[in-house]
Biopython code that builds the backbone (N, CA, C, O; Angstrom):
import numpy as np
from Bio.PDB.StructureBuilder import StructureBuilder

atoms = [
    (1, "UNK", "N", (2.569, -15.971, 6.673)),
    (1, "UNK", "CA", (2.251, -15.875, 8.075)),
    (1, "UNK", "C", (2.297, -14.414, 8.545)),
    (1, "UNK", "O", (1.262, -14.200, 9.176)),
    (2, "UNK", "N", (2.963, -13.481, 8.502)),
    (2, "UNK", "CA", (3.494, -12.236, 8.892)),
    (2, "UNK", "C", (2.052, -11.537, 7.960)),
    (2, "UNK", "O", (1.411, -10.767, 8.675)),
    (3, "UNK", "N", (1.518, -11.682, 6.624)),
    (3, "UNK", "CA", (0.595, -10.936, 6.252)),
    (3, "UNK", "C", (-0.616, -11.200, 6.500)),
    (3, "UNK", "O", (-1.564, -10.450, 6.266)),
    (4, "UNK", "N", (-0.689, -12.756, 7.205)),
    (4, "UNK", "CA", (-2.085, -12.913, 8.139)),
    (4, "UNK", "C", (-1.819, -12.208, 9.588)),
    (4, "UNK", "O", (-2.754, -11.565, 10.064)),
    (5, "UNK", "N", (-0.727, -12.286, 10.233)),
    (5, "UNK", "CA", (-1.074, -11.772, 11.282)),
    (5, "UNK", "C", (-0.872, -10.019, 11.253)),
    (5, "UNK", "O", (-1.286, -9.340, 12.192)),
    (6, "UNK", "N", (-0.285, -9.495, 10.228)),
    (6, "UNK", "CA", (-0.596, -7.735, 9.921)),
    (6, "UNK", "C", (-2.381, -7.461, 10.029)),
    (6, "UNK", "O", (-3.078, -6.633, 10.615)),
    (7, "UNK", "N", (-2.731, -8.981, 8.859)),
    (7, "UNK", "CA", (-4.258, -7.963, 8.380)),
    (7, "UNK", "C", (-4.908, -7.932, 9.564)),
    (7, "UNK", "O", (-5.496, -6.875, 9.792)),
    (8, "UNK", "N", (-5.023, -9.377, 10.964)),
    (8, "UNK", "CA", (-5.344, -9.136, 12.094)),
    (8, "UNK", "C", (-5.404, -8.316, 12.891)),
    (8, "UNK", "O", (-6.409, -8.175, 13.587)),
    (9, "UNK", "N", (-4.148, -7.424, 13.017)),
    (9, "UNK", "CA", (-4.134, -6.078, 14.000)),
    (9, "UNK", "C", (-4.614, -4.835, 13.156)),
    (9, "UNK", "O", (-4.598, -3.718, 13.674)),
    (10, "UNK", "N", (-5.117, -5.054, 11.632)),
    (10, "UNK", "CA", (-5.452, -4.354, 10.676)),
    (10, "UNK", "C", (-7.367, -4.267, 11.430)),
    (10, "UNK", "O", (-8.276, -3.457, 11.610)),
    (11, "UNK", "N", (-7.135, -5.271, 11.567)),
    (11, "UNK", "CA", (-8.965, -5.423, 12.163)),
    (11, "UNK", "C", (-9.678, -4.599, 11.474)),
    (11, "UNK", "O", (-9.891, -3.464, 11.899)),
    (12, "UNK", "N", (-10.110, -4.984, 10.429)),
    (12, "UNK", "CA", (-11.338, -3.978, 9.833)),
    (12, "UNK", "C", (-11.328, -3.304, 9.024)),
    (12, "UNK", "O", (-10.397, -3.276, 8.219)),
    (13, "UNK", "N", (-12.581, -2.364, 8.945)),
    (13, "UNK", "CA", (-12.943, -1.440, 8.151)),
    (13, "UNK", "C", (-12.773, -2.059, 6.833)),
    (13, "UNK", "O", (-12.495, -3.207, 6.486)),
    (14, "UNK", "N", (-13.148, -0.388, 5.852)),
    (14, "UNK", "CA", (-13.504, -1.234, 4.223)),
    (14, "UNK", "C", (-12.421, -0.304, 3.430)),
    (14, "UNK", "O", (-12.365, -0.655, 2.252)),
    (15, "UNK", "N", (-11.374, 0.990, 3.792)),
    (15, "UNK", "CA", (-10.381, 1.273, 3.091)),
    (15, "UNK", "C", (-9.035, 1.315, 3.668)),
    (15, "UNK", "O", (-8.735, 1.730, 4.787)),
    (16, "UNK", "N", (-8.166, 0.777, 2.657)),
    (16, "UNK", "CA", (-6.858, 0.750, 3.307)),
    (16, "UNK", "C", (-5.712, 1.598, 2.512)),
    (16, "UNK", "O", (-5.769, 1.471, 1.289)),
    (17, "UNK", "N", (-4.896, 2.266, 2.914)),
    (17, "UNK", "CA", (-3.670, 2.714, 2.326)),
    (17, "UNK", "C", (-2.123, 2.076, 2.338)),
    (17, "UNK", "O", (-1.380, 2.896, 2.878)),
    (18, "UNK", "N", (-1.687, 1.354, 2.084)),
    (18, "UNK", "CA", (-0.776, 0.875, 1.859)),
    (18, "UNK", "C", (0.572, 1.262, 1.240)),
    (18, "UNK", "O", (1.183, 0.802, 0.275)),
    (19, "UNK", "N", (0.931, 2.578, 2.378)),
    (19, "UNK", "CA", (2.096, 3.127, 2.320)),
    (19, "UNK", "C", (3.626, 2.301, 1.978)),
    (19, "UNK", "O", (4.118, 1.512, 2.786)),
    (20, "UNK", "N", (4.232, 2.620, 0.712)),
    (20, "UNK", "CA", (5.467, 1.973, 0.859)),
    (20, "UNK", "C", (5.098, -0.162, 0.370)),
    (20, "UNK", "O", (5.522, -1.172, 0.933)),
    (21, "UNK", "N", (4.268, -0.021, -0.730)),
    (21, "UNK", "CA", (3.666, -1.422, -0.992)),
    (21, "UNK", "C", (4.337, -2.096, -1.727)),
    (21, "UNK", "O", (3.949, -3.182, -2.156)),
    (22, "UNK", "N", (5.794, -1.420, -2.085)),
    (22, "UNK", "CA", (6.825, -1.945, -2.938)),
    (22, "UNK", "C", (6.236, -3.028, -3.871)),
    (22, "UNK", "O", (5.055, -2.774, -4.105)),
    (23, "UNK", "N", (6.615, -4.005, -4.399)),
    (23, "UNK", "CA", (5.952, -4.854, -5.476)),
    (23, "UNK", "C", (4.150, -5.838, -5.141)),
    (23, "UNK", "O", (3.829, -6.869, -5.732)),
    (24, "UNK", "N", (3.554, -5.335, -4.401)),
    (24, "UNK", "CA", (2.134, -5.684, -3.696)),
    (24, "UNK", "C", (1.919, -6.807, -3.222)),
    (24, "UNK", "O", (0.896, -7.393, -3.578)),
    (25, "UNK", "N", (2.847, -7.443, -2.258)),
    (25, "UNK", "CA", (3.120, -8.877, -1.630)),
    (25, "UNK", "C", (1.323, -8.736, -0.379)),
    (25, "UNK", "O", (0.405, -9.524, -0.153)),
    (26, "UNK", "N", (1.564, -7.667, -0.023)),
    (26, "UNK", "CA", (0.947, -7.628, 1.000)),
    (26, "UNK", "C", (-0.651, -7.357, 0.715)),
    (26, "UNK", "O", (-1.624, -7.821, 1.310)),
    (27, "UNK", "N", (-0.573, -6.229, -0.665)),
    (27, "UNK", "CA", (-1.752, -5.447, -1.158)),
    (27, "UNK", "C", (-3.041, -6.887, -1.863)),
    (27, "UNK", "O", (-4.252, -7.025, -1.695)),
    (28, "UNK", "N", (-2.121, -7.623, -2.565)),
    (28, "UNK", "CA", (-2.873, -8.718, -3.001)),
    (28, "UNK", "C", (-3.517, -9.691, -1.559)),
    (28, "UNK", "O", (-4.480, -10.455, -1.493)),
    (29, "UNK", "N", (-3.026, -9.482, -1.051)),
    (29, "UNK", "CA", (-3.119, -10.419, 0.315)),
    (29, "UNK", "C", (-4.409, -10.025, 1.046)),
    (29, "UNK", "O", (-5.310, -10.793, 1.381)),
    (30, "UNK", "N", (-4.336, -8.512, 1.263)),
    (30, "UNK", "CA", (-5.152, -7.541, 1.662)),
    (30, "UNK", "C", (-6.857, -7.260, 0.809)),
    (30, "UNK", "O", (-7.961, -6.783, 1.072)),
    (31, "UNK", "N", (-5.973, -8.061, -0.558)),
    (31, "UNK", "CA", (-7.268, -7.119, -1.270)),
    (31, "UNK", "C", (-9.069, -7.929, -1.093)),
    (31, "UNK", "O", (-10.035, -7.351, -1.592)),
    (32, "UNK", "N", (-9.215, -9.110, -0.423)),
    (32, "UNK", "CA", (-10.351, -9.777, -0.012)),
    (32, "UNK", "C", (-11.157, -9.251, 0.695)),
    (32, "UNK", "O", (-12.387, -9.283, 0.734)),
    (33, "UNK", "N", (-9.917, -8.435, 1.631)),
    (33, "UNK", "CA", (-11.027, -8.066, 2.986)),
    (33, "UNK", "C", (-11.302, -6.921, 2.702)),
    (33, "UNK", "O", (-12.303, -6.471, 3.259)),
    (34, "UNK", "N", (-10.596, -6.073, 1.812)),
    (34, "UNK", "CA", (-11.281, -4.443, 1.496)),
    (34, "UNK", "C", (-11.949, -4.305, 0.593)),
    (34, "UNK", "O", (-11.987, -5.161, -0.291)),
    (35, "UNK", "N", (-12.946, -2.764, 0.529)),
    (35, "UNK", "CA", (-13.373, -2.729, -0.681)),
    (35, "UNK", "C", (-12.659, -1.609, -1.690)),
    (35, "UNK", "O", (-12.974, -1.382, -2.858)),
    (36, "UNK", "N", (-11.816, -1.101, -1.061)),
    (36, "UNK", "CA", (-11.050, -0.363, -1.868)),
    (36, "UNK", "C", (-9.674, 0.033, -0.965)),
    (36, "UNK", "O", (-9.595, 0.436, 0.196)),
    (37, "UNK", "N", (-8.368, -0.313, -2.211)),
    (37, "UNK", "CA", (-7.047, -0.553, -1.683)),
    (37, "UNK", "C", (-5.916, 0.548, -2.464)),
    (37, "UNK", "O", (-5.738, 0.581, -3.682)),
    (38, "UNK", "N", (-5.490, 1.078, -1.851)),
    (38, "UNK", "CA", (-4.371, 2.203, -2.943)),
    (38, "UNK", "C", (-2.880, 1.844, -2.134)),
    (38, "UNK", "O", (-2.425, 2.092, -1.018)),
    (39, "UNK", "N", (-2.404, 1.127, -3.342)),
    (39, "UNK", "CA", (-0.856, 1.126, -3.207)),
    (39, "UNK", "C", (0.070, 2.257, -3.597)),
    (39, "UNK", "O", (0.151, 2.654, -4.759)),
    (40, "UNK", "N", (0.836, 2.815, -2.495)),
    (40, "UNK", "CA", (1.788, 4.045, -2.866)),
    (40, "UNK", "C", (3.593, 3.511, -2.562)),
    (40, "UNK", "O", (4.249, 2.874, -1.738)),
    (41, "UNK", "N", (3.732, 4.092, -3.541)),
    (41, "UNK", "CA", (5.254, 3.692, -3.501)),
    (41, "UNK", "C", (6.363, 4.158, -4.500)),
    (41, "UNK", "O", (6.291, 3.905, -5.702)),
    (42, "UNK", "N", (7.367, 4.837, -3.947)),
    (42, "UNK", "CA", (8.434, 6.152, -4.764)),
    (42, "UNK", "C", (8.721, 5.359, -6.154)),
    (42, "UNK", "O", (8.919, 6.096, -7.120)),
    (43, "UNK", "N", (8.774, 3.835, -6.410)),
    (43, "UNK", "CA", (9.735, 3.154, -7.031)),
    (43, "UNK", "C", (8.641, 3.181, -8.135)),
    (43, "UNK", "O", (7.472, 3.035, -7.778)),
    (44, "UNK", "N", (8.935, 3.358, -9.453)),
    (44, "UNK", "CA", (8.065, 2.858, -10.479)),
    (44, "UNK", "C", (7.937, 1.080, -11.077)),
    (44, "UNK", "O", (6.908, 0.464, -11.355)),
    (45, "UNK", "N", (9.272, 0.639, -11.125)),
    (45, "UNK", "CA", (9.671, -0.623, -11.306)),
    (45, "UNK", "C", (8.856, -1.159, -10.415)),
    (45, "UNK", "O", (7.903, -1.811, -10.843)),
    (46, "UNK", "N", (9.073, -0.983, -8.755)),
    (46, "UNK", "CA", (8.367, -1.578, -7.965)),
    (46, "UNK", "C", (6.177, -1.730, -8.526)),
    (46, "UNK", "O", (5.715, -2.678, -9.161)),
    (47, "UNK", "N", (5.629, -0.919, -8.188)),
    (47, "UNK", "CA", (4.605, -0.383, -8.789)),
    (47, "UNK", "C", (4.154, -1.348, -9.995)),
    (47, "UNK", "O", (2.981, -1.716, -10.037)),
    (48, "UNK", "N", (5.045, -1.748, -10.946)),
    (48, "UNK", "CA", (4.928, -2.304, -12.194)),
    (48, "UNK", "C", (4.840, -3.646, -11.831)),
    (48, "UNK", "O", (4.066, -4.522, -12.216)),
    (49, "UNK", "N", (5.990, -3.676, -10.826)),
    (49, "UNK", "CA", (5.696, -5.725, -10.301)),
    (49, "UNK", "C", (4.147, -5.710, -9.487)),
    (49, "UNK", "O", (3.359, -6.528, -9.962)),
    (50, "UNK", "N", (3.756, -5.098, -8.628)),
    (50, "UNK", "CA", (2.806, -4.515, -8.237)),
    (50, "UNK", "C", (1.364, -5.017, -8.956)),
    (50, "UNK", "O", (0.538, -5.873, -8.639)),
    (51, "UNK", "N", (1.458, -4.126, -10.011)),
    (51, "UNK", "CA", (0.658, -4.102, -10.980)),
    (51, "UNK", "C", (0.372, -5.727, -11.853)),
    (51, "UNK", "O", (-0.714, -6.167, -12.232)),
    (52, "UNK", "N", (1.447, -6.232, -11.958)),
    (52, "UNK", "CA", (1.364, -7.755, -12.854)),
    (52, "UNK", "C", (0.582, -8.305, -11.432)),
    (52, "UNK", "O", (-0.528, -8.806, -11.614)),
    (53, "UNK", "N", (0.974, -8.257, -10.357)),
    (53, "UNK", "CA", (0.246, -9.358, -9.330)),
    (53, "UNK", "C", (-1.340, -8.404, -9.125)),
    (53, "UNK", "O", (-1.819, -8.838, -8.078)),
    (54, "UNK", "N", (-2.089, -7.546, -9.583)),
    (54, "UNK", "CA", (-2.909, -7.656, -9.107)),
    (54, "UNK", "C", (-3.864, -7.858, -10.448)),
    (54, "UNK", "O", (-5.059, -8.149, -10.395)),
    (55, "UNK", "N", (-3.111, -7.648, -11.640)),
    (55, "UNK", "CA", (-3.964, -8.233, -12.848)),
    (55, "UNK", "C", (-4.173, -9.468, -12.868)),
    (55, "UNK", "O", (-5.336, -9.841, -13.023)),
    (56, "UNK", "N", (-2.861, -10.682, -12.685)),
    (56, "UNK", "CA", (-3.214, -11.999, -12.256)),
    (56, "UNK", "C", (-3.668, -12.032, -11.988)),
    (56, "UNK", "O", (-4.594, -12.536, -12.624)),
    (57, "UNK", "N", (-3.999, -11.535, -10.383)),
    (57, "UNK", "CA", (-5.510, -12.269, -9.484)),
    (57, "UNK", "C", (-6.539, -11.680, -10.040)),
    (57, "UNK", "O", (-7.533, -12.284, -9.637)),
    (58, "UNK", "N", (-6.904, -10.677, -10.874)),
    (58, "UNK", "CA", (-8.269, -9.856, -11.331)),
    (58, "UNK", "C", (-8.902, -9.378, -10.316)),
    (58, "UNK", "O", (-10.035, -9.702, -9.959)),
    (59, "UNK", "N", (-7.955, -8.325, -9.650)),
    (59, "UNK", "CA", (-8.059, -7.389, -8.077)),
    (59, "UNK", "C", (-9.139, -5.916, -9.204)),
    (59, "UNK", "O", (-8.660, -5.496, -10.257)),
    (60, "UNK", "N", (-10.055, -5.574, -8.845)),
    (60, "UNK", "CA", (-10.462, -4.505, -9.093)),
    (60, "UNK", "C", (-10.468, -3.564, -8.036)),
    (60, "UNK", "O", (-10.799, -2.428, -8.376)),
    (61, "UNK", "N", (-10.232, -3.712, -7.023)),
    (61, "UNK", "CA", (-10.390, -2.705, -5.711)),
    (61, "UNK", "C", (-8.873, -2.147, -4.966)),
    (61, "UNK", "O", (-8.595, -1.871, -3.799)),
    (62, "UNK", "N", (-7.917, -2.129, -6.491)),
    (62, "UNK", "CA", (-6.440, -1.944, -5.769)),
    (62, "UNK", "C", (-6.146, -0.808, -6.938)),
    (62, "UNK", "O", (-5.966, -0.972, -8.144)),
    (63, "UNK", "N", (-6.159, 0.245, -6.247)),
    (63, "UNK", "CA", (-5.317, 1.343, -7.508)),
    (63, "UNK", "C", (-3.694, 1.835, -6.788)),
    (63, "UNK", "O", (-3.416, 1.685, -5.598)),
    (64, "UNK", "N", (-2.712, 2.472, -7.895)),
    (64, "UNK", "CA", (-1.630, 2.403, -7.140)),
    (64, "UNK", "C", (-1.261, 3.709, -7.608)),
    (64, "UNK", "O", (-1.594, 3.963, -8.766)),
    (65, "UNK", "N", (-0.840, 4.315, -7.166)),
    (65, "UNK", "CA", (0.448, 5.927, -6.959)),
    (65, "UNK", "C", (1.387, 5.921, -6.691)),
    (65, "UNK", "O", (1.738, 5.231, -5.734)),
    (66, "UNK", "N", (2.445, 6.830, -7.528)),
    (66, "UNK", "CA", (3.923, 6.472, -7.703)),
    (66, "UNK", "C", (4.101, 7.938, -7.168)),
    (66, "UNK", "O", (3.914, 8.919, -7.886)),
    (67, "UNK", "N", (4.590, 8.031, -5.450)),
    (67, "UNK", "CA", (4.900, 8.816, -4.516)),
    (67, "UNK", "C", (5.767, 8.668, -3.617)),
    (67, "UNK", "O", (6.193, 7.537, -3.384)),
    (68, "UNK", "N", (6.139, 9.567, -3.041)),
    (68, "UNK", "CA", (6.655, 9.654, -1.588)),
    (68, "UNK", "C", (6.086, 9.970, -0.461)),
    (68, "UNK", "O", (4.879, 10.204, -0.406)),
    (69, "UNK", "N", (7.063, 10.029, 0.833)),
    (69, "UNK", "CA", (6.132, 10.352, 2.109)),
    (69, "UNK", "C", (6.091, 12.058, 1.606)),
    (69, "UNK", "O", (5.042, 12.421, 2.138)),
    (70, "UNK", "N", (6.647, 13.263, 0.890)),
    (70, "UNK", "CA", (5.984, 14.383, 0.691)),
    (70, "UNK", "C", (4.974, 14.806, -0.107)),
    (70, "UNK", "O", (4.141, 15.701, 0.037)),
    (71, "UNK", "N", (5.226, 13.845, -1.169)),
    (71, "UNK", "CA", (3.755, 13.836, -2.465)),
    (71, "UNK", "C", (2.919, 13.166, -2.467)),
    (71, "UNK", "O", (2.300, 13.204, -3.530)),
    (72, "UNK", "N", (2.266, 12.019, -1.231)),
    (72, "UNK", "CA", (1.796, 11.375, -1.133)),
    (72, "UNK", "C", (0.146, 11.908, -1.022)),
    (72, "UNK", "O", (-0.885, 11.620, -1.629)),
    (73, "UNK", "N", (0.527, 12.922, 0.189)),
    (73, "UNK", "CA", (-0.657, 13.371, 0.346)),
    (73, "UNK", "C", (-1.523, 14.207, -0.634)),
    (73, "UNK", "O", (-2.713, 14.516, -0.565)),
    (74, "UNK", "N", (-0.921, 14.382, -1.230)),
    (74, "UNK", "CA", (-1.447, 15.636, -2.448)),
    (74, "UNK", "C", (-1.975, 14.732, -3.480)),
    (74, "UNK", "O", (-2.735, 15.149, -4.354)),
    (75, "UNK", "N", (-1.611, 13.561, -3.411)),
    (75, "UNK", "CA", (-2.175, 12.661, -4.906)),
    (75, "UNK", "C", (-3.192, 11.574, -3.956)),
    (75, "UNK", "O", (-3.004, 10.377, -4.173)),
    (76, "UNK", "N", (-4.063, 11.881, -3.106)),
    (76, "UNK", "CA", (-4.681, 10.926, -2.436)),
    (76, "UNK", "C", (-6.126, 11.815, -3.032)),
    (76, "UNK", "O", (-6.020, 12.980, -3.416)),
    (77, "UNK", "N", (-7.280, 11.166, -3.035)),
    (77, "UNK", "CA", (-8.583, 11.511, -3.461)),
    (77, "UNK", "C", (-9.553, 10.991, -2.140)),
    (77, "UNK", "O", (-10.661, 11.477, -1.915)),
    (78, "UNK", "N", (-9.005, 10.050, -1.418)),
    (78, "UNK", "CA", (-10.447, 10.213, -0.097)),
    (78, "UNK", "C", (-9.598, 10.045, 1.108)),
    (78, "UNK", "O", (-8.446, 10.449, 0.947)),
    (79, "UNK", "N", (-9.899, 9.505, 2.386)),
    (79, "UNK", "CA", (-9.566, 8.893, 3.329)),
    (79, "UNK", "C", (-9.531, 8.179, 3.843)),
    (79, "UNK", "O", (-10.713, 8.184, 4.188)),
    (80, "UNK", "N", (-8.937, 6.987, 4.543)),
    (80, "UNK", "CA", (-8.679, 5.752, 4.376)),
    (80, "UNK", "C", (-9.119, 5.052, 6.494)),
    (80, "UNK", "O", (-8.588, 5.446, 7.533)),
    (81, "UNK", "N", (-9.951, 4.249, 6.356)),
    (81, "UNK", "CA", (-10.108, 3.446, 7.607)),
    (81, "UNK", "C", (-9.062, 2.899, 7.912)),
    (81, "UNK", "O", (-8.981, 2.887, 9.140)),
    (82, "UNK", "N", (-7.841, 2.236, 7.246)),
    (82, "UNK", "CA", (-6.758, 1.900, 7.736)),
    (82, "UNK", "C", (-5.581, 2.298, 7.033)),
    (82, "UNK", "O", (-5.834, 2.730, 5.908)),
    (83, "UNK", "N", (-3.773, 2.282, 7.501)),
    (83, "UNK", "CA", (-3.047, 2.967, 6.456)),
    (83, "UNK", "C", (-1.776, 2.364, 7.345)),
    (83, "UNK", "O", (-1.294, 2.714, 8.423)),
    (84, "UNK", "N", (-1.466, 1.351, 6.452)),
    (84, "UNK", "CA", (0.063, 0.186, 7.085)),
    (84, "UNK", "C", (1.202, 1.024, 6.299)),
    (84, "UNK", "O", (1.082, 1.933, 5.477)),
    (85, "UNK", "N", (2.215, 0.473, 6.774)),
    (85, "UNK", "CA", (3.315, 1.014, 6.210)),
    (85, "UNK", "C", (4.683, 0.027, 6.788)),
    (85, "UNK", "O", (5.540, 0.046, 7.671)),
    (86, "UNK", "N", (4.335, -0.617, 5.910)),
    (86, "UNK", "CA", (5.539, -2.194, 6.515)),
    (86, "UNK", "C", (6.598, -1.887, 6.209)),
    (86, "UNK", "O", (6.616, -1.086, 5.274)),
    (87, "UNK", "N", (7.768, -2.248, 6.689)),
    (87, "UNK", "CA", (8.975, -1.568, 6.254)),
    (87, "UNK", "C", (9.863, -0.708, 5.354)),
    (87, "UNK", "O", (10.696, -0.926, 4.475)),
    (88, "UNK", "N", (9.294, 0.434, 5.988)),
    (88, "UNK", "CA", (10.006, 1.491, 5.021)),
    (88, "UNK", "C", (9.955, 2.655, 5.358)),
    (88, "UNK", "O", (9.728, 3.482, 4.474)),
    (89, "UNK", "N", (10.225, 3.288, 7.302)),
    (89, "UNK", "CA", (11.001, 3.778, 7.822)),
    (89, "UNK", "C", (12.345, 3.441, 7.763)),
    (89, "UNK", "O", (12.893, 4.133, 8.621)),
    (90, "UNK", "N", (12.934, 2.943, 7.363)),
    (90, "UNK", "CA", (14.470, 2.536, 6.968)),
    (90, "UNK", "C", (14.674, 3.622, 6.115)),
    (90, "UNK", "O", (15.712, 4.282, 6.077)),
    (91, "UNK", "N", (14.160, 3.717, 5.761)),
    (91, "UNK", "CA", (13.635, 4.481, 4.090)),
    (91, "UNK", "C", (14.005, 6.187, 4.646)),
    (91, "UNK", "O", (14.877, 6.986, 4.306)),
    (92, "UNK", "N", (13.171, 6.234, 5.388)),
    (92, "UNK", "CA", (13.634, 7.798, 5.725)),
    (92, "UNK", "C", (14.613, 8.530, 6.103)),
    (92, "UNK", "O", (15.364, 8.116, 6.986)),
    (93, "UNK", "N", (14.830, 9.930, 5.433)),
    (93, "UNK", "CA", (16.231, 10.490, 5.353)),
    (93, "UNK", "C", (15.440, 11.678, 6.856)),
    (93, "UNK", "O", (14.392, 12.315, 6.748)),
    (94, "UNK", "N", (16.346, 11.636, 8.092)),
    (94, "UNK", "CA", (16.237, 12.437, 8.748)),
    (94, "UNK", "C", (17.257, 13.103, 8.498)),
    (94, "UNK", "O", (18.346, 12.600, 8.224)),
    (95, "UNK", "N", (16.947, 14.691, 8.582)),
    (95, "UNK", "CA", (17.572, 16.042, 8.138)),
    (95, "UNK", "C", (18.300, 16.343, 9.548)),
    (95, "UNK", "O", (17.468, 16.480, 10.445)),
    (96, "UNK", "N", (19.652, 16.482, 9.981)),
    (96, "UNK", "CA", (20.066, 16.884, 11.306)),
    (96, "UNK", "C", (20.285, 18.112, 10.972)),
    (96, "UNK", "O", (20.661, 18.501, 9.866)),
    (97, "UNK", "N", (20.023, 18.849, 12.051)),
    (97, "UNK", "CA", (20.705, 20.404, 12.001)),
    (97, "UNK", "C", (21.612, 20.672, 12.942)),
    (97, "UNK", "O", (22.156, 21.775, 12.978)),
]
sb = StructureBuilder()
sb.init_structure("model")
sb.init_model(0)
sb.init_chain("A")
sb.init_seg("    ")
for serial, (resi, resn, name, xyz) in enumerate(atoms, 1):
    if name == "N":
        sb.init_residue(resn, " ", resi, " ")
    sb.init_atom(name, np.array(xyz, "f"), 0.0, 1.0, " ", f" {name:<3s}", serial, name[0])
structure = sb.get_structure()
């Protein structure tokens, strides 16, 4: 329920980025309505569960990168019509000075 009503306010377009896609609950979910999907996410383990769910379904339009929010951008190759990021501001270390 929660990943039908994400792709809804997702409304559209044909690329998505999927910041923080931890094991691809959401990316597989996603991958119908796009034509091209890039899962990013720090965890490699994660990535790997990731990876088994989108060979099951025989997803060709999901590639994935093993990043953070600083290396993320540097390992991206186009630009994306949409770019979710479902829980994982938790995630971030704010620096106090």
């Amino acid at each position: 329920m929660e990943a039908k009503e994400k792709l809804f306010h997702l409304d559209g377009g044909k690329t998505l980025l999927d910041f923080g896609c931890g094991a691809g609950e959401l990316l597989v979910y996603y991958a119908p309505e796009y034509e091209q999907l890039v899962g990013v996410d720090f965890s490699e383990s994660m990535l790997d569960e990731a990876s088994k769910k989108i060979k099951e379904r025989k997803y060709d339009n999901i590639s994935l990168i093993q990043a953070d929010d600083k290396t993320v951008w540097d390992k991206l190759e186009c630009s994306f019509d949409r770019i979710t990021a479902a829980g994982v501001i938790q995630f971030f270390y704010i620096a106090r000075t």
